[in-house]
N, C-alpha and C positions, 0 to 999 in steps of 0.2 A: 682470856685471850680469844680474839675472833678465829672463827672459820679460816678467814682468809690469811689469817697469821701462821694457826697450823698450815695450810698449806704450801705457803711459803719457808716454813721451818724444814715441812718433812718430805716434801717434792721437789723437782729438779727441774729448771727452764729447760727448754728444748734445747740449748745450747750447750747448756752443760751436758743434761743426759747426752747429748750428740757426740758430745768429745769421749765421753767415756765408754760409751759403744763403737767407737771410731767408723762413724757413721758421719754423711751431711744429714742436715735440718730439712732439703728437700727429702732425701728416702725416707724419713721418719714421717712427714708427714703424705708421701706414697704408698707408706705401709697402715698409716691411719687411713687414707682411703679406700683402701685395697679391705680392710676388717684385717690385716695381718697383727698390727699391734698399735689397741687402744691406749691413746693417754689416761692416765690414771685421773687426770682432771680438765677438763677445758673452761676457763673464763668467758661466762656467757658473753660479759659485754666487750672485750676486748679480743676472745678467740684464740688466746694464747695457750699453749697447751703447757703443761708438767708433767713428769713421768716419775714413777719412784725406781729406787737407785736398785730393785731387785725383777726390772724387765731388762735392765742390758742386757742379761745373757739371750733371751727370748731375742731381741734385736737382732745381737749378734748372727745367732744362727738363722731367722730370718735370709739375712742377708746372703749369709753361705749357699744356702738353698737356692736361693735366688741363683747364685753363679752355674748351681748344674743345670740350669733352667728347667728348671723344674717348674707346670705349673700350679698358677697360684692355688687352684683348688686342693691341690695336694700336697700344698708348702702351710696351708689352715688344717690339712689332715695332720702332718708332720708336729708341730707347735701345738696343737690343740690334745696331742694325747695326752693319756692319763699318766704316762710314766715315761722313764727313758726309756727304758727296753721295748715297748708299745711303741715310742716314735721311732726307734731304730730296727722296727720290724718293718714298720710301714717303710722307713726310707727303705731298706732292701730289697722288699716285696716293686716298691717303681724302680728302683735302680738295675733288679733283674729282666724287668721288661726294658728299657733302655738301651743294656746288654745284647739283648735280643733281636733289635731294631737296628742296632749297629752292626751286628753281625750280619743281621739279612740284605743289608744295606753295601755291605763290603762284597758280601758279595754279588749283588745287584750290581756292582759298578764295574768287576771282574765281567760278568755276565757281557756290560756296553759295552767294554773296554775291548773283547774277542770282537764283536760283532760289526763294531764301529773299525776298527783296524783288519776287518778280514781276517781275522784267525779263527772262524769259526770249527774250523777241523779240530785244530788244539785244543779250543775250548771244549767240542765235545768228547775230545778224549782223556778229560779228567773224570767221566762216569764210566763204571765198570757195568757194561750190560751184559744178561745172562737169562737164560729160559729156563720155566719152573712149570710142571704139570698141575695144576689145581684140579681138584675133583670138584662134581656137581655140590653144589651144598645153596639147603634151604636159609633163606636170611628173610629178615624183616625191615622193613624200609623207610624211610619218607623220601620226599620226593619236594622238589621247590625250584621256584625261575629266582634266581639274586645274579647281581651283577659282580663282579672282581671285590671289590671295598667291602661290599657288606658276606663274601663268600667265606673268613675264617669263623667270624662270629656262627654264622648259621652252622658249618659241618659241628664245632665245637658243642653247642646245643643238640644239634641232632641225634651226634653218636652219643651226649650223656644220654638222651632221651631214651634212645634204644638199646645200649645195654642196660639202663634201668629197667625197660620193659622184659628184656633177655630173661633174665631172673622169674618171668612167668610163663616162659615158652619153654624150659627146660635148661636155659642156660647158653653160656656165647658158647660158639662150638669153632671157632676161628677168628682171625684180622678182622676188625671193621674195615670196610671199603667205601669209597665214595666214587658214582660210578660219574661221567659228564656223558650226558647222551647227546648233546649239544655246546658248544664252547660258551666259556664262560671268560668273558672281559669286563670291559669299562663299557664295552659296547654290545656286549653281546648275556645274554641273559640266561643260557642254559637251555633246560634245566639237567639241575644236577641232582645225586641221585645216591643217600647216604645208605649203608646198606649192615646189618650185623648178622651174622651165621647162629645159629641157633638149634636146637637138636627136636624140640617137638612142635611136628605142622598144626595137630589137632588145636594143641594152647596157641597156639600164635595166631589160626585163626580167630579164636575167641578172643584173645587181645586185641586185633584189626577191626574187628564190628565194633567190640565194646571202645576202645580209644577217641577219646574226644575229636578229636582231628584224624578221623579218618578217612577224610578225602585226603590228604596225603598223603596217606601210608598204606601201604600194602605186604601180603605173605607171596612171595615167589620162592622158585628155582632158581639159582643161578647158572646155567650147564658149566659142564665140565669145558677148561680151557688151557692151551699152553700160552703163559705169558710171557713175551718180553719185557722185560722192567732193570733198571738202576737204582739203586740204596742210597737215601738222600738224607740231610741233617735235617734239623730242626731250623736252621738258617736257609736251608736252602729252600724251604718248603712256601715262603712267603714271596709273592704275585708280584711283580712277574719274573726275578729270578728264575719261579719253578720251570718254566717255557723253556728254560736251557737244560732240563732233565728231560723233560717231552720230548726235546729235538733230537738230542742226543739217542735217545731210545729208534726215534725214530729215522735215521741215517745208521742206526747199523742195523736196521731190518733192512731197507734198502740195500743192503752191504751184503747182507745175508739172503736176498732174495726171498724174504718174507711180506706177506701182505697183513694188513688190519683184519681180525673176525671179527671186531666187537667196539664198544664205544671207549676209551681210554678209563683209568681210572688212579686213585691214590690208597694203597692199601698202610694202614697204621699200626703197626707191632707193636710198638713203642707208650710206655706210660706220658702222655705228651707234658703232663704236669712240673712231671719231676725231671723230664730232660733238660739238659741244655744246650744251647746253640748249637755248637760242634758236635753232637751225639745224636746217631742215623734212630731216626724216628717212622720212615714213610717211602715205602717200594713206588716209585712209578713205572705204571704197569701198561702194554695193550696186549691183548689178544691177538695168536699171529695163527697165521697158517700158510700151507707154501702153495 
């Protein structure tokens, strides 16, 4: 028997695999362009593809994925693992970020929704604001100009970077904080100013000389300060939602006949890993005095 006899014995036309994936002949050959799912043969001279009768399931789900719109990059992570429980790790690991985006997003539109209708009073009085005495405490820092887009990447890196280092100063001795000493948009570039409490100045400065990138980083004081701040989610944390926790903070200082001491900041309690959406992660804070 020729080659091309097995093949015709033991492969499937595109038409038929198409029926039994209940798929059309174009997605099939969408997902051969795309590397999602190679024919098992193609005839050089005619082009014709066949498929054998144990990728429909990979098809199938292909396609499923396709509907969360999921992208492709991550629909060849999904199909490409080693096992089921590997690709149903990977989908839930993108589907919790997802989650996450919708939520922030739901509430981004809450956010328009006040703003654009003039409810902004209502709107700011869904945050519970409240004054808290912080003592001076020595932290360790870096320092960086980014714009709104690329500002959760950076804090995220920052604070692993500095309680990594914490561990050679004596240890975190408080919240991480991220200070803005200048605003930080789409247009406006900071800089901002990620900060971790820490218990010994001696180690911390020997960490700050010997640190590769020590032009960004530095050992201060933070003085002592009374903050007014609001208790925010994980949802609510993401640009520019956040702007309706700043505001709010900042009409009931107005309210209360307080002024600004200090540059704003976001202090992080919260394991931001293992939270989710709905679960208070992050004080938005200024510094007041009367």
């Amino acid at each position: 028997m020729t080659e091309d006899a097995l093949v015709d014995d033991e492969l499937l036309t595109i038409g038929a695999f198409a029926a039994r994936a209940r798929l059309s002949a174009k997605a099939l050959r969408l997902y051969d362009r795309l590397g999602l799912l190679t024919p098992a043969h193609v005839d050089e001279v005619s082009g014709y593809r066949r498929y054998r009768a144990d990728q429909v399931e990979r098809a199938r789900l292909v396609a499923l994925l396709r509907q969360l719109d999921m992208p492709l990059a991550r629909i060849a992570e999904v199909v490409g693992a080693e096992s089921g429980a590997q690709a149903a790790e990977r989908l839930a690991g993108w589907w919790a970020g997802v989650e996450t985006r919708v939520a922030g997003q739901r509430t981004l539109a809450e956010y328009l929704r006040g703003r654009l209708s003039g409810r902004s009073s209502e709107m700011y009085g869904k945050f519970v604001v409240e004054t808290v005495d912080v003592p001076a405490q020595l932290v360790i820092t870096e320092s960086r100009h980014t714009l709104a887009d690329e500002l959760p990447t950076w804090i995220g890196g920052s604070l692993e970077r500095l309680v990594g280092a914490a561990r050679e100063c004596g240890g975190v001795t408080g919240a991480p904080f991220v200070v803005y000493h200048a605003e930080v948009s789409m247009e406006s570039d900071g800089p901002a100013e990620s900060c971790v409490p820490v218990a010994d100045e001696a180690a911390a400065r020997v960490w700050a000389e010997s640190a590769g990138w020590a032009r960004r980083t530095r050992v201060r004081v933070e003085p002592a300060a009374r903050l007014a701040f609001t208790r925010i989610t994980k949802a609510q944390v993401a640009h520019p939602q956040i702007l309706a926790a700043f505001e709010a903070v900042e009409q009931w200082m107005a309210g209360q006949g307080l002024e600004m001491a200090g540059p704003c900041r976001e202090v992080y309690f919260a394991d931001w890993d293992t939270a989710g959406p709905e679960d208070p992660v992050c004080d938005v804070a200024f510094p007041v005095t009367r």
